[in-house]
N, C-alpha and C positions, 0 to 999 in steps of 0.2 A: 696336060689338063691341070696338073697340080700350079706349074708355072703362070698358068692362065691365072691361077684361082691365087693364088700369090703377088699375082699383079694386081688381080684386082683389086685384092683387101689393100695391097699398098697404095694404090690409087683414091681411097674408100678413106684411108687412114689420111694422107694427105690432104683427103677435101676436109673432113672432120679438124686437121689441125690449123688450116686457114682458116674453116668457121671459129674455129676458139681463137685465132686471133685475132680476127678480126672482133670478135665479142669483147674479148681484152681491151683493145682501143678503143671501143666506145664505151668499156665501164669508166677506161683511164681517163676518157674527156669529161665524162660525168662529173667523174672525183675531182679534175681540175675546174671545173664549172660550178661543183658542190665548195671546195675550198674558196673560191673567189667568192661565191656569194657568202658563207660565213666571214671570210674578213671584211667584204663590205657592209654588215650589218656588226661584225662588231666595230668597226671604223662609224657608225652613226650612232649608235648605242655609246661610243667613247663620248661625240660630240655631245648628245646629249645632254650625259651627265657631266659634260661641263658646262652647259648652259645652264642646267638647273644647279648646279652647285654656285655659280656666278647669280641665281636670281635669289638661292638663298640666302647670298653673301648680301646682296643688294635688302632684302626683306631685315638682314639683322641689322643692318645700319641704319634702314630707315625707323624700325620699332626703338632702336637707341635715340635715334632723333626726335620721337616720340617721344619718350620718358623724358630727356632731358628738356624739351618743352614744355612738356606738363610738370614738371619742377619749376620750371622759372616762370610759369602762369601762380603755380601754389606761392612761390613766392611774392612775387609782384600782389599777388590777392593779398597774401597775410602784410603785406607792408600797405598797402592801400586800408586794412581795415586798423591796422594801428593807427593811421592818420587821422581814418575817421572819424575813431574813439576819443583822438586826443581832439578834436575842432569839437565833437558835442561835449567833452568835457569842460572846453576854451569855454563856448558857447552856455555852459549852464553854470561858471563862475566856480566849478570845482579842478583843485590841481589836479595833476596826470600822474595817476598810480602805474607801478609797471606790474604789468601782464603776469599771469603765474611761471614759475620756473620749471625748467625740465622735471616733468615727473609731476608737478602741482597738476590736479585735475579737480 
């Protein structure tokens, strides 16, 4: 009887350590299914932020293209109205004074 009862717990024990392995394997796929997915999202989250790094690369050259057009509009203006000044001045028979200097206001 005790032999019975000694098989059986070993019989009992060994179904218990198949169910844990088999649990083991399916936590282990998880985890390999959990890793795969975090490196595929940090593999898009890279891509990402290098797309947005390349649109802010793109946004700063184009705001530089900006300013330096809007400089050479200010200039082109400030030389179009000295010209102007100087034909109404042609034009009303007085000579062409020059403009104030840096800092005259």
């Amino acid at each position: 009887a005790a032999a019975a009862a000694a098989v059986s717990v070993a019989v009992e024990t060994a179904e218990t350590a198949r169910a844990a392995e088999e649990r083991a394997a399916s936590a282990e796929r998880v985890a390999d299914e959990a890793v795969l997915t975090a490196r595929q999202a940090a593999t898009l989250a890279s891509n990402e932020a290098e797309e947005a790094a390349a649109a802010l690369a793109s946004a700063r050259r184009a705001a530089g293209d900006g300013v330096r057009c809007v400089m050479e509009a200010q200039e082109a203006l400030s030389l179009r109205v000295e010209l102007l000044s100087s034909k109404v001045d042609s034009l009303a028979g007085m000579p062409r004074q020059a403009g104030p200097g840096p800092g005259d206001n």
